[in-house]
Backbone as a chain_set.jsonl record, in Angstrom:
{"seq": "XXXXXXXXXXXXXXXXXXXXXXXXXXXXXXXXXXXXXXXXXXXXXXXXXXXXXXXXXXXXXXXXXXXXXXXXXXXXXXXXXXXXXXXXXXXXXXXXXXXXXXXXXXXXXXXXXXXXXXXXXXXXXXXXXXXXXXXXXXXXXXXXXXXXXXXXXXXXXXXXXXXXXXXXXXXXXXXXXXXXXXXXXXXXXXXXXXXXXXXXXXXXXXXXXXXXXXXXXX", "coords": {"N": [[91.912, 119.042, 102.419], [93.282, 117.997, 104.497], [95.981, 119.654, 104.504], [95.44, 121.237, 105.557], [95.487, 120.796, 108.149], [97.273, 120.265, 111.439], [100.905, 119.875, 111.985], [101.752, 117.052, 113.643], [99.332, 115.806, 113.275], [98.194, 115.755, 110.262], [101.0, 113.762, 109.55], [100.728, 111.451, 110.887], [98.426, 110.841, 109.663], [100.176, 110.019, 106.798], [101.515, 108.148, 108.113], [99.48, 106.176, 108.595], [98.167, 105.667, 106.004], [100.664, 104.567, 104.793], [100.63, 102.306, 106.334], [98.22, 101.095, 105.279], [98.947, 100.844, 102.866], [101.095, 98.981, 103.265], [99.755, 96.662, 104.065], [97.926, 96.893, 101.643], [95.501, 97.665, 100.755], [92.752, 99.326, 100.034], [91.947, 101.385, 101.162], [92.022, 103.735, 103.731], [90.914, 103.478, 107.021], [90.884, 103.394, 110.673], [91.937, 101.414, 112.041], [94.469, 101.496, 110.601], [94.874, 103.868, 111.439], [95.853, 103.65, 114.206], [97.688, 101.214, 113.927], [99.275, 103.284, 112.576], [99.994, 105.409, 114.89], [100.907, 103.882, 116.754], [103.62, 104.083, 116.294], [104.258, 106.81, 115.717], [106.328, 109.229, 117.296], [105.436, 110.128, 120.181], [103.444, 110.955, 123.523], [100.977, 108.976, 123.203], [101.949, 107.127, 122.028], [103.815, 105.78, 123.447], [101.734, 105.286, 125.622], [100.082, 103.396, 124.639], [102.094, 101.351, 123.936], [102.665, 100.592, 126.589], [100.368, 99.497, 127.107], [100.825, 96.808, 125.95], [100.514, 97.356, 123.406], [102.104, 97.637, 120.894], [103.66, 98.444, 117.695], [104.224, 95.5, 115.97], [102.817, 94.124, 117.463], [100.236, 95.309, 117.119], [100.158, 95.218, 114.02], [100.49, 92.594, 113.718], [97.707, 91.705, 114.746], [96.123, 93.195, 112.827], [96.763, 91.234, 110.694], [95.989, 88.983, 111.576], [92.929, 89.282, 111.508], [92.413, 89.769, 109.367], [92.678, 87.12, 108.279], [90.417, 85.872, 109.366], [88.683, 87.161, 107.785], [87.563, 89.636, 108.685], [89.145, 91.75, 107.55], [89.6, 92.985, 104.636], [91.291, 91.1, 102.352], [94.776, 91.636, 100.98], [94.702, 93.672, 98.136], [94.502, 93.843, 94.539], [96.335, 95.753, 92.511], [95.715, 98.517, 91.093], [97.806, 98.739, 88.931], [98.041, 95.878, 88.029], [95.221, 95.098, 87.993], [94.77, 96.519, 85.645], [96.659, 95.014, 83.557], [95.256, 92.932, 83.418], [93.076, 93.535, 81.433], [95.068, 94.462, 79.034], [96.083, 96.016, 79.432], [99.162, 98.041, 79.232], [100.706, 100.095, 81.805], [103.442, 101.033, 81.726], [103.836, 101.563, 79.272], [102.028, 102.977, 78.217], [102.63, 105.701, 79.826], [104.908, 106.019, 79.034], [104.206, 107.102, 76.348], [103.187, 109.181, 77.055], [104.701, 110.741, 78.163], [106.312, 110.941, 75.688], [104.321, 112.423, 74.24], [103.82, 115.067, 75.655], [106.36, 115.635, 77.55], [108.546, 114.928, 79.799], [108.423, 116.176, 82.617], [106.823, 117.741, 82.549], [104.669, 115.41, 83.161], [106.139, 114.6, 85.439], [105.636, 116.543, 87.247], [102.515, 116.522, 87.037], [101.754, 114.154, 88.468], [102.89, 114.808, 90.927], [101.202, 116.698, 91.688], [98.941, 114.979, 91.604], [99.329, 113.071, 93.582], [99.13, 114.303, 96.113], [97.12, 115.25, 96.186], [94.076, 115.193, 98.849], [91.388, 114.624, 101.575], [88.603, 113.743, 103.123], [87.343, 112.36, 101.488], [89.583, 110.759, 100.132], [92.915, 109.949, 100.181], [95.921, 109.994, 98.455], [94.277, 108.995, 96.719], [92.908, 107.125, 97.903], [89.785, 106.059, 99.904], [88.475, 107.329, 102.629], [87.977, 105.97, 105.784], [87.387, 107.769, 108.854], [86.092, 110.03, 109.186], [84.706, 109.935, 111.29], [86.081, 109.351, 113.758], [87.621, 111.367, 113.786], [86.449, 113.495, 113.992], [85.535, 113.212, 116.708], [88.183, 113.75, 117.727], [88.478, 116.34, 117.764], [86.339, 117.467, 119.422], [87.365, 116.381, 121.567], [89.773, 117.531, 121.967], [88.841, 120.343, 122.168], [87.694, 120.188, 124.149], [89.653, 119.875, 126.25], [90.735, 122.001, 126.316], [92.713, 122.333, 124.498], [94.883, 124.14, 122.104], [95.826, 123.098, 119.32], [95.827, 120.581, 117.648], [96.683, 117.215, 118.36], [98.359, 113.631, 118.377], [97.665, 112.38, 120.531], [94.588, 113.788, 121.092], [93.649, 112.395, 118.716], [93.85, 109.417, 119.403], [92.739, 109.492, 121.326], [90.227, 110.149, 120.234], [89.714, 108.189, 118.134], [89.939, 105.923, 120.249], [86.777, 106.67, 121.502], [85.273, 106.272, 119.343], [85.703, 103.569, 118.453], [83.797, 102.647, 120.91], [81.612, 102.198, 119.851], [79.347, 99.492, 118.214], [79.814, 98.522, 114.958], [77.245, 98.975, 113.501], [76.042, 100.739, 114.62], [76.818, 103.638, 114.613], [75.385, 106.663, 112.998], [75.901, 107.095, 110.551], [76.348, 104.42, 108.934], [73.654, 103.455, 108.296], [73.36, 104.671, 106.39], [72.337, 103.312, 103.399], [74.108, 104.101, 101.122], [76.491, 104.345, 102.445], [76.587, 101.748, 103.927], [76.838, 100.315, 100.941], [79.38, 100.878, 100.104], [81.404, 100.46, 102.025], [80.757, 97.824, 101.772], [81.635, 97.269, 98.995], [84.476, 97.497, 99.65], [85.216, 95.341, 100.868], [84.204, 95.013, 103.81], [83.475, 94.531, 106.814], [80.221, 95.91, 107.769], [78.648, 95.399, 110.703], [79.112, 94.383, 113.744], [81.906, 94.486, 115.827], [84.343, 97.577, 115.931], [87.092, 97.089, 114.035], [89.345, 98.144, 115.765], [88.488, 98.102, 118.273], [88.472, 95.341, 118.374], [91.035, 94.444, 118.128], [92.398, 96.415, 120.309], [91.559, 94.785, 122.57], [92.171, 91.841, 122.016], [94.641, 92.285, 122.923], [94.144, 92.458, 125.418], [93.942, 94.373, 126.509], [92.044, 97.755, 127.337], [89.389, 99.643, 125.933], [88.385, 101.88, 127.497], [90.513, 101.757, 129.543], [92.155, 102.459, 128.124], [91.804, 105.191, 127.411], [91.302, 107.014, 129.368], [94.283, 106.903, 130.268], [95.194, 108.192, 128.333], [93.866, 110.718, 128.175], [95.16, 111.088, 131.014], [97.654, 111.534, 130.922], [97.452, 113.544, 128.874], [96.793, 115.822, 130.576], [98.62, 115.39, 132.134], [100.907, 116.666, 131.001], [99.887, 119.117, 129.945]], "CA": [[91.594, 119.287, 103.829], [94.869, 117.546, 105.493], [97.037, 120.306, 104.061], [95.615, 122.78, 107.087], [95.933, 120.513, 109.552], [98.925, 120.729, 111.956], [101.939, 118.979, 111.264], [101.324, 115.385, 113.749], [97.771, 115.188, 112.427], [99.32, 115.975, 108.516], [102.277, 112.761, 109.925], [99.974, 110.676, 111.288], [97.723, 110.108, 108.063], [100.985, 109.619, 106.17], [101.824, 106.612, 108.491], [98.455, 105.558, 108.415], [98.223, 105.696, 104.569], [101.928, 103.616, 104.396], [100.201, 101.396, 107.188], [97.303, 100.922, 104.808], [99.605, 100.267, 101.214], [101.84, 97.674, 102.915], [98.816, 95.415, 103.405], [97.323, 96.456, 100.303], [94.45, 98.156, 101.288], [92.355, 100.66, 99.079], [91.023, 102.639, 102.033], [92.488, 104.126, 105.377], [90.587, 103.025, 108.415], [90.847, 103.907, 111.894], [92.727, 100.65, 111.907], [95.542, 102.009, 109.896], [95.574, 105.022, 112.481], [96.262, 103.033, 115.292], [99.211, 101.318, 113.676], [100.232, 104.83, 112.886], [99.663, 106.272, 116.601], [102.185, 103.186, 117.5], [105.14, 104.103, 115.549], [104.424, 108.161, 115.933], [107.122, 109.247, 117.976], [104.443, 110.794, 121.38], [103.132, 110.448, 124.78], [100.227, 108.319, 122.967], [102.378, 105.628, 121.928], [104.034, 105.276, 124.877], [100.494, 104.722, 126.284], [99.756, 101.961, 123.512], [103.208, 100.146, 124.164], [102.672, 100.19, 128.162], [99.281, 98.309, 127.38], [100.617, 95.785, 124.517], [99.99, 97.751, 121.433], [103.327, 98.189, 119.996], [103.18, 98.5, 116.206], [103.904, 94.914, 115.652], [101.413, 93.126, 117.957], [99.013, 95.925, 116.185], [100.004, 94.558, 112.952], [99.631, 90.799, 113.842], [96.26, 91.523, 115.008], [95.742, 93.308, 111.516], [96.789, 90.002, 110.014], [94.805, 88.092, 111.895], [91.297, 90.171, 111.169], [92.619, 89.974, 108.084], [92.599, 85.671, 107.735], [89.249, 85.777, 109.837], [87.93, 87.815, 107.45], [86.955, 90.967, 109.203], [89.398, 92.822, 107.106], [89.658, 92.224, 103.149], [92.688, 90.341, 102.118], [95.097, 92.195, 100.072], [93.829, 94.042, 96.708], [95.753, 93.588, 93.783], [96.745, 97.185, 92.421], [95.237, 99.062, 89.473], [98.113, 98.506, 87.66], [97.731, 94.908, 88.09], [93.904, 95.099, 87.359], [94.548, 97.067, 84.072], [97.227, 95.009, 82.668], [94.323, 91.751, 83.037], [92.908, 94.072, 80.273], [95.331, 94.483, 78.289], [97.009, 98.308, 79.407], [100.595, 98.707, 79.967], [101.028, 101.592, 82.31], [105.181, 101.849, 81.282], [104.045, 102.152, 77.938], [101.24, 104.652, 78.722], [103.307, 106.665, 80.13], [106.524, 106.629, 78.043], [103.79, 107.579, 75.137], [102.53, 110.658, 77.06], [105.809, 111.576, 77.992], [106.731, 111.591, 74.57], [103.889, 113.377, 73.827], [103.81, 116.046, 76.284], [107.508, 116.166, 78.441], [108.531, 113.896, 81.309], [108.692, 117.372, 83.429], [105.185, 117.528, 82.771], [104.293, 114.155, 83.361], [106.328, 114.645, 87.053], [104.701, 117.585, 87.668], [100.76, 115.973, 87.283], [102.004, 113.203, 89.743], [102.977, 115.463, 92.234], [99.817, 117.571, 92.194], [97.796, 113.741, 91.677], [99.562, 112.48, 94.935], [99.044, 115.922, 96.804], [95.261, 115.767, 96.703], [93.733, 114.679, 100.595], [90.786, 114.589, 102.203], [88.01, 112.955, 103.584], [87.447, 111.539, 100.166], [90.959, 110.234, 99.57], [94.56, 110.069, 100.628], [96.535, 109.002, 97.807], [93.569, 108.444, 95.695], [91.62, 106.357, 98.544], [88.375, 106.964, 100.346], [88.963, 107.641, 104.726], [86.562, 105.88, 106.478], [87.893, 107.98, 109.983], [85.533, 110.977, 109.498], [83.721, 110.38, 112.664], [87.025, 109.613, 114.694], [88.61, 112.562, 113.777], [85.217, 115.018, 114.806], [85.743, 113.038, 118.089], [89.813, 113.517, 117.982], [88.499, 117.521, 117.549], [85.805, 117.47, 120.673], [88.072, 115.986, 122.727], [90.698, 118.784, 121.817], [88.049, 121.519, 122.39], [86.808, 119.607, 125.71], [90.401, 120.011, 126.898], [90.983, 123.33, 126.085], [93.867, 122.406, 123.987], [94.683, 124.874, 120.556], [96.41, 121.949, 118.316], [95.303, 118.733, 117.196], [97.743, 116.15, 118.266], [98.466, 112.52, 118.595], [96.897, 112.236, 121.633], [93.842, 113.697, 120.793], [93.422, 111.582, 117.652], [94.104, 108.386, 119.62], [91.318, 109.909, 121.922], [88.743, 110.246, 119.466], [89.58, 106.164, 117.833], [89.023, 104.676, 121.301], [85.414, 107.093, 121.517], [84.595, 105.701, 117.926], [85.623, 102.359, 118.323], [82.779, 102.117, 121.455], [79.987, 102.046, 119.419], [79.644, 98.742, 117.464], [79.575, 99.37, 113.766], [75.931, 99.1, 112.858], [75.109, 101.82, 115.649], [77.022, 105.137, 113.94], [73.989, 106.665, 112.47], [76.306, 106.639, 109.114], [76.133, 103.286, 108.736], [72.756, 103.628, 108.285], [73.447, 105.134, 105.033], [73.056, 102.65, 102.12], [75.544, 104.399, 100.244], [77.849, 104.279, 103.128], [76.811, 100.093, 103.639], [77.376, 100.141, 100.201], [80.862, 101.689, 100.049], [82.086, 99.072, 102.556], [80.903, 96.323, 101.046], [82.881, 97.321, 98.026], [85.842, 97.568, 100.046], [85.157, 94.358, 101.264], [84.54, 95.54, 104.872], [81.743, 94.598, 107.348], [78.702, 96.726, 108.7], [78.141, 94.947, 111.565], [80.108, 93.861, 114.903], [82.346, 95.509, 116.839], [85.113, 97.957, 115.233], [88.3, 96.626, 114.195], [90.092, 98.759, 116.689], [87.923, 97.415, 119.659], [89.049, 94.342, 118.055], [92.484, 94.596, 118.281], [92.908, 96.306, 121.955], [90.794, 93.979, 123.343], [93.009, 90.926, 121.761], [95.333, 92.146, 123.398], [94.439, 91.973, 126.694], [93.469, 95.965, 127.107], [90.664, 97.603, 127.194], [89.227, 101.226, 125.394], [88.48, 102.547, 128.901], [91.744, 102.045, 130.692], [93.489, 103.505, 127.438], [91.449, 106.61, 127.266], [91.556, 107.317, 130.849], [95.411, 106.902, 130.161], [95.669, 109.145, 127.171], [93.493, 111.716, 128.833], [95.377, 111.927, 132.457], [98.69, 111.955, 130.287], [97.657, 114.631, 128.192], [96.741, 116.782, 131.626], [99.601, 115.877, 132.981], [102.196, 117.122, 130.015], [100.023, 120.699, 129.56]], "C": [[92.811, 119.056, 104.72], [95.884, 118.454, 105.418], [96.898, 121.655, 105.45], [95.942, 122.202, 108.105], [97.163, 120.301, 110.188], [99.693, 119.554, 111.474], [101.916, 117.061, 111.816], [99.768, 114.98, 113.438], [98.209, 114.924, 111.064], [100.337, 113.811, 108.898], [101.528, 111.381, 110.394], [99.203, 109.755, 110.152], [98.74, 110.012, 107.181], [101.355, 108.41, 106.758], [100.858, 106.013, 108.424], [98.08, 105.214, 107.138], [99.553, 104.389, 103.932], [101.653, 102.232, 105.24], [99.202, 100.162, 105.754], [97.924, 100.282, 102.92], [100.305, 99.387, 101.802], [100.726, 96.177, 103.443], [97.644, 95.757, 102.337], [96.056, 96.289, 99.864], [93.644, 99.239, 100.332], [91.62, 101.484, 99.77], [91.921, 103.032, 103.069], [91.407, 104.097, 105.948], [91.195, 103.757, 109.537], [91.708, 102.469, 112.392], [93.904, 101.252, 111.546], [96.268, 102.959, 110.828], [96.063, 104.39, 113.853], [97.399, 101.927, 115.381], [99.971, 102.61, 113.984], [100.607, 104.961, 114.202], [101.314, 105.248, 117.342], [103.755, 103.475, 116.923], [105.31, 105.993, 115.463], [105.359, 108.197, 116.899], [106.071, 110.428, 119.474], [104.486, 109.91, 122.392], [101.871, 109.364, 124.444], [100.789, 106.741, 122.264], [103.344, 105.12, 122.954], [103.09, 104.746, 125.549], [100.418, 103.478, 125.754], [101.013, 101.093, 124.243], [102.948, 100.012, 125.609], [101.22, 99.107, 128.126], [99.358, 97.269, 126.326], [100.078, 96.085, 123.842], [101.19, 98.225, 120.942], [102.845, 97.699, 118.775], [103.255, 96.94, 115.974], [103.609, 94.031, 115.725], [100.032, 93.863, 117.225], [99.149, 95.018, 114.838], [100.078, 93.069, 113.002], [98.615, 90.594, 114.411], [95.781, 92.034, 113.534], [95.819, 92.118, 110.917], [96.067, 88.87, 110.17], [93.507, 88.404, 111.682], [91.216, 89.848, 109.515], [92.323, 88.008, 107.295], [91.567, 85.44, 108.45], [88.114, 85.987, 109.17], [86.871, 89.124, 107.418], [87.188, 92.262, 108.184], [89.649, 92.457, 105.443], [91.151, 92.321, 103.028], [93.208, 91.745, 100.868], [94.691, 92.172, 98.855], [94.828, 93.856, 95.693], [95.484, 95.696, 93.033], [96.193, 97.502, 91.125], [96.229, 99.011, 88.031], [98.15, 96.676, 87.224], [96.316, 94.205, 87.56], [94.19, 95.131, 85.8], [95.677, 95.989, 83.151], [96.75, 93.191, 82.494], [93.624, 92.468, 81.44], [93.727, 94.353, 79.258], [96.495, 96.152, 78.178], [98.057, 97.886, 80.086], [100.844, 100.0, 80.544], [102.273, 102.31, 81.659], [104.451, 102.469, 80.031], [103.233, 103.297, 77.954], [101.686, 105.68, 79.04], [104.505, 107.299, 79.818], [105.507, 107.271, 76.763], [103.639, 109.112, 75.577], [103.65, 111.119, 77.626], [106.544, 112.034, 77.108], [105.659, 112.81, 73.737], [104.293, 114.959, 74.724], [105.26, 116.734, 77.487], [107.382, 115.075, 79.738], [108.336, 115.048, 82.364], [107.698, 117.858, 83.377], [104.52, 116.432, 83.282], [104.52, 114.03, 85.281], [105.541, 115.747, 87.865], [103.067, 117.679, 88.125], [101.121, 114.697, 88.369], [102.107, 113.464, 90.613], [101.811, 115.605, 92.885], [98.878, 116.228, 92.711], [98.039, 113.464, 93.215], [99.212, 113.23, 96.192], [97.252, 115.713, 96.865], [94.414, 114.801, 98.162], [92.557, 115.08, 100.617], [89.391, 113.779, 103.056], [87.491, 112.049, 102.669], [88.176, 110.403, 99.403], [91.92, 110.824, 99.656], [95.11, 109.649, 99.283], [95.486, 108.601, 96.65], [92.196, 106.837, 96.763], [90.741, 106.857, 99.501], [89.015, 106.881, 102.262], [87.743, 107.24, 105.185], [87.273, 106.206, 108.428], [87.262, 109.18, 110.244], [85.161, 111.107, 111.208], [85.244, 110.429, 113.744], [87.528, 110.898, 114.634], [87.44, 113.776, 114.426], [85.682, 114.373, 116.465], [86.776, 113.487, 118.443], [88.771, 115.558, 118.752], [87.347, 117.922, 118.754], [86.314, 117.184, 121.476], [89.434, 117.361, 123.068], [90.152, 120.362, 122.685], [87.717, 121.408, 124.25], [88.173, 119.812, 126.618], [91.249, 121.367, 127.279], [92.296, 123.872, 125.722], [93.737, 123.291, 122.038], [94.751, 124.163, 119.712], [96.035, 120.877, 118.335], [96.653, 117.667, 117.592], [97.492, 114.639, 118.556], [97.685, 112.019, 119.599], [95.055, 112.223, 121.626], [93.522, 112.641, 119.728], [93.491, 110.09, 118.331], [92.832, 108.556, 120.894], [89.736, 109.57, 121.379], [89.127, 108.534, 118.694], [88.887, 105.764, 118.711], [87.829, 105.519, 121.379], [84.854, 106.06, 120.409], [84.918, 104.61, 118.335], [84.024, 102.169, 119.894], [81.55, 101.444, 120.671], [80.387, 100.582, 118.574], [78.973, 99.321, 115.877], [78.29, 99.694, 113.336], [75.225, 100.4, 113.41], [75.447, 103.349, 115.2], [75.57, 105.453, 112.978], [74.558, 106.79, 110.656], [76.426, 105.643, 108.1], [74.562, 102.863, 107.933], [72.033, 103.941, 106.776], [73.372, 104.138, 104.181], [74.038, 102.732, 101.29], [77.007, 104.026, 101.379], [77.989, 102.539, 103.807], [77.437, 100.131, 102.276], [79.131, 100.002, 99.512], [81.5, 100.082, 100.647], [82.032, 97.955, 102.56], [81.602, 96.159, 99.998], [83.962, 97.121, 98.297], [85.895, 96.033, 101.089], [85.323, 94.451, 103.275], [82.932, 95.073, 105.803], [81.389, 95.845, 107.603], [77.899, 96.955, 109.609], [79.044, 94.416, 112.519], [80.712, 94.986, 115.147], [83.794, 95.9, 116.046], [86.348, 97.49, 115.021], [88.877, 97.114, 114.959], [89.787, 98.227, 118.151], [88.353, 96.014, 119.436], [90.456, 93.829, 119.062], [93.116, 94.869, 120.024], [92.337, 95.354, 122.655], [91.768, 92.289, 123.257], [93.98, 91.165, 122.662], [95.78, 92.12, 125.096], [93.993, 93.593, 127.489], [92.138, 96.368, 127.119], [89.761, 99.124, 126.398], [89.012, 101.719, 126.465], [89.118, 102.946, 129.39], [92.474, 102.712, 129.259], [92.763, 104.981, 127.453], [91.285, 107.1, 128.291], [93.285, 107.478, 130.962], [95.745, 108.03, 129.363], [95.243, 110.247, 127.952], [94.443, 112.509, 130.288], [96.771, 112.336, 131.77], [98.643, 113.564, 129.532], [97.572, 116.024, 129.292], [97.85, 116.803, 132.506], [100.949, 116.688, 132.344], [101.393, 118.873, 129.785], [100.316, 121.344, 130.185]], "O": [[93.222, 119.872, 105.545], [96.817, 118.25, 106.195], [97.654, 122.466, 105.984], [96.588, 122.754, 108.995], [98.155, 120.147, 109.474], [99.319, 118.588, 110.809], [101.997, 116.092, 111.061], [99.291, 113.845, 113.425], [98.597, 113.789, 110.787], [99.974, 112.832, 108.245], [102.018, 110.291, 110.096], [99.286, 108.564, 109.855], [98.108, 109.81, 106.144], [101.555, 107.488, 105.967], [101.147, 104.863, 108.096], [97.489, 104.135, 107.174], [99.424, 103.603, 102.994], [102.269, 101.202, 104.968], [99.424, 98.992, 105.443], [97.363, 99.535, 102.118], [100.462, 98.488, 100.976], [100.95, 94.991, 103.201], [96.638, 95.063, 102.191], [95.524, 95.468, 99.117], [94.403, 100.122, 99.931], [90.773, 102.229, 99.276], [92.838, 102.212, 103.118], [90.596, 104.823, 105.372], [91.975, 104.685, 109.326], [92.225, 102.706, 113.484], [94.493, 101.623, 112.562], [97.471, 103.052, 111.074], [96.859, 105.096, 114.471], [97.981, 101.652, 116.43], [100.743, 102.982, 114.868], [101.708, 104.523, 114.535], [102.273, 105.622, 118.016], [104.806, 102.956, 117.3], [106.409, 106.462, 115.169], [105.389, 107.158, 117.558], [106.311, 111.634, 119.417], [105.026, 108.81, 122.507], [101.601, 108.719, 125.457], [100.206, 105.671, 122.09], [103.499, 103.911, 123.128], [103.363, 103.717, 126.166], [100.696, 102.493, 126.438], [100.755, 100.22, 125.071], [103.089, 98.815, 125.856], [101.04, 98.17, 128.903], [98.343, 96.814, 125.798], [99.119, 95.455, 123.395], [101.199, 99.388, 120.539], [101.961, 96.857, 118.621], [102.104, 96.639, 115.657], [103.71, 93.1, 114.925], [99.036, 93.242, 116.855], [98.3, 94.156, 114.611], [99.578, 92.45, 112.063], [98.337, 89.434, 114.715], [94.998, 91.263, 112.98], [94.718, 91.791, 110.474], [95.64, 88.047, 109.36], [92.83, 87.376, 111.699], [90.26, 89.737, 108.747], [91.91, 87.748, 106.165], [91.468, 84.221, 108.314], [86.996, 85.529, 109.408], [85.951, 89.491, 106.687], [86.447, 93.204, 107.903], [89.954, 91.276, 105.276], [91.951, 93.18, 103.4], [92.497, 92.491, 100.195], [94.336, 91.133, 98.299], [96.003, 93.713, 96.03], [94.572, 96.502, 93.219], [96.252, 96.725, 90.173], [95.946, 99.121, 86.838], [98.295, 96.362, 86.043], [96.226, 93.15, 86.934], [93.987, 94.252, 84.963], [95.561, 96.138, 81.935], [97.38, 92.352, 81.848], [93.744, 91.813, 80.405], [93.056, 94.573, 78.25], [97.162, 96.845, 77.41], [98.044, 97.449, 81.237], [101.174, 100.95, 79.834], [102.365, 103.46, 81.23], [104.463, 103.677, 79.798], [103.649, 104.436, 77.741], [101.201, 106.715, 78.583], [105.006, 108.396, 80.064], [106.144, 108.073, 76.08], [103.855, 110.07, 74.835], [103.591, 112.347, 77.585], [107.27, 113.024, 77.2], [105.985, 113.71, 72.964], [105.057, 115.796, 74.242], [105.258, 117.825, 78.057], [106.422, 114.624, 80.364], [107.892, 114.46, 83.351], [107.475, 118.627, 84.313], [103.581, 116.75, 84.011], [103.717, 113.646, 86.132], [104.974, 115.643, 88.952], [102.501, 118.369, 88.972], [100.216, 114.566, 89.193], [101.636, 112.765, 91.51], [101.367, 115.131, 93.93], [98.247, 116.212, 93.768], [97.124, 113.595, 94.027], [99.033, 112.624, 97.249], [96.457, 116.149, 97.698], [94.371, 113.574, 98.074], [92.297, 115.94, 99.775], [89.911, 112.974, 103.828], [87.182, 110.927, 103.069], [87.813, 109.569, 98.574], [92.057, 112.007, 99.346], [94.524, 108.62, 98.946], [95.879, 107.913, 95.708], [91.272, 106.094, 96.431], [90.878, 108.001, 99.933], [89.991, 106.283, 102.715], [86.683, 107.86, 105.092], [87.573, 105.27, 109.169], [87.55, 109.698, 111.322], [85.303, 112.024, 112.018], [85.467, 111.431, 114.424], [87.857, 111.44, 115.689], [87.702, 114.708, 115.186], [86.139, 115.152, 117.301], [86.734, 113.819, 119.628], [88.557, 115.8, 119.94], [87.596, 119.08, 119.089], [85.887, 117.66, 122.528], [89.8, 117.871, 124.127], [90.749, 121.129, 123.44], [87.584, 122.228, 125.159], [87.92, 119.935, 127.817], [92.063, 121.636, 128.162], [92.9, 124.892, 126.056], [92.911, 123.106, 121.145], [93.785, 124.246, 118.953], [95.973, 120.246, 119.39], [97.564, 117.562, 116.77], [96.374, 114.369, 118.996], [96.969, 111.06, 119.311], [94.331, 111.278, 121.942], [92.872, 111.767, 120.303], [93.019, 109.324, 117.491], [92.13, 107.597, 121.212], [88.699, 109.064, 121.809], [88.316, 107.708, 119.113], [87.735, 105.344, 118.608], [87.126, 104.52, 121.231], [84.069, 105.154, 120.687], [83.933, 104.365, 119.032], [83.193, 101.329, 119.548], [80.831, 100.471, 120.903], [81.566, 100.427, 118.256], [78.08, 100.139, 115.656], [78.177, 100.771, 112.75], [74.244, 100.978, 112.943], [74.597, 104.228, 115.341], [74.89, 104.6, 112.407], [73.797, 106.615, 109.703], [76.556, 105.783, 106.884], [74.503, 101.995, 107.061], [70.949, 103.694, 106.246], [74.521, 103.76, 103.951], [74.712, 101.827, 100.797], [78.129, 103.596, 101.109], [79.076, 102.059, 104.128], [78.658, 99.982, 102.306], [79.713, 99.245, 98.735], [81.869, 99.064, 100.062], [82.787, 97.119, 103.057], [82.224, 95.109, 99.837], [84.693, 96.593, 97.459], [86.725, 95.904, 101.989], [86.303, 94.05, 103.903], [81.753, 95.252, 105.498], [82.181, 96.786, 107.656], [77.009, 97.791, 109.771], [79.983, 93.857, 111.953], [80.36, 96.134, 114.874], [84.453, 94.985, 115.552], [86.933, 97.434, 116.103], [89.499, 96.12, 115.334], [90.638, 97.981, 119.006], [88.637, 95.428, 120.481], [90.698, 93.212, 120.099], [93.825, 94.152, 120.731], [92.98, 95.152, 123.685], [92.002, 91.663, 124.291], [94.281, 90.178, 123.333], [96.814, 91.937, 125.74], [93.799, 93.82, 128.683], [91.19, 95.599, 126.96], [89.854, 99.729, 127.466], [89.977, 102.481, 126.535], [89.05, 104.081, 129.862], [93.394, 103.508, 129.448], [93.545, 105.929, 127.526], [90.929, 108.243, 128.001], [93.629, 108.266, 131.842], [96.604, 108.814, 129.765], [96.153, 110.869, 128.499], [94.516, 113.696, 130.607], [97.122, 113.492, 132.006], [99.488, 114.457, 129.601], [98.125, 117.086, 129.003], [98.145, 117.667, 133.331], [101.825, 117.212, 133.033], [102.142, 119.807, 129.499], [100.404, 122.526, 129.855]]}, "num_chains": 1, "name": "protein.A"}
């Protein structure tokens, strides 16, 4: 799915994804995107840094959610898992390169790393569906063609209003389920409402910000 979308939507979930592996995360969040959004080079992180959200007061509020317990502590890595069992990846993979070609072997990594969508970045699940339909109403509502930064930092602060239990997805056992796996609540108010709010802002005055910005740059 990410492969159609334009190039700072596409850039965005790559910082959000590198947001999301250096604390060691097995999902992307709407958290993750709002690191991203601060380190995108736009008129939406300019917004963020004028209200104290530079990337790394965002990420020492991640850290803190994170020793509160809101957000699950770093995961240890599948190859870390597997080699409690007993599997060496090197060697796994020097065998099937001897079987089959290292130039094969680089070739299925590519394609593996290459697969996106609301399913998994990288091989993990996106819990940002709903932000992103909002990013894409807000786009439509402005009567802009392209998805950008802006929008997407649009549709977070919409989604973060609601507190989590109230998305009617939530609602889902499978989708409680999911985030209890990922060690994630179900209940309270979104990590993102979290976070601006720590800092002294508020989702209102930023989306009233993002919005008059984006009318004033078309």
């Amino acid at each position: 799915m990410l492969d159609h979308w334009p190039p700072p939507a596409r850039q965005v979930m790559e910082l959000a994804n590198q947001e999301s592996d250096q604390m060691r995360h097995s999902y992307v969040g709407c958290e993750h995107i709002l690191a991203a959004l601060a380190t995108y080079p736009a008129h939406a992180t300019d917004v963020l840094i004028r209200n104290g959200l530079d990337v790394a007061s965002i990420r020492s509020e991640l850290d803190r959610l994170v020793d509160e317990g809101v957000l699950p502590p770093p995961w240890r890595n599948d190859a870390d898992l597997l080699r409690t069992l007993g599997v060496d990846l090197d060697a796994v993979r020097h065998n099937l390169e001897a079987a089959f070609g290292a130039d094969a072997m680089e070739r299925a990594t590519r394609r593996a790393s290459r697969r996106t969508g609301w399913h998994g970045l990288a091989g993990k699940p996106l819990l940002i569906k709903r932000a992103f339909q909002f990013a894409g109403e807000e786009r439509r509502r402005l009567g802009h063609t392209q998805m950008t930064s802006e929008h997407i930092l649009l549709g977070l602060l919409k989604d973060a209003q609601d507190p989590l239990q109230k998305p009617r997805c939530f609602n889902n056992p499978w989708a409680r389920r999911r985030r209890t796996n990922l060690g994630l609540p179900h209940r309270g108010p979104s990590p993102v409402r979290r976070i601006v709010q720590a800092r002294g802002a508020s989702l209102s005055d930023l989306y009233q910000a993002v919005e008059a910005q984006l009318r004033a740059t078309a």
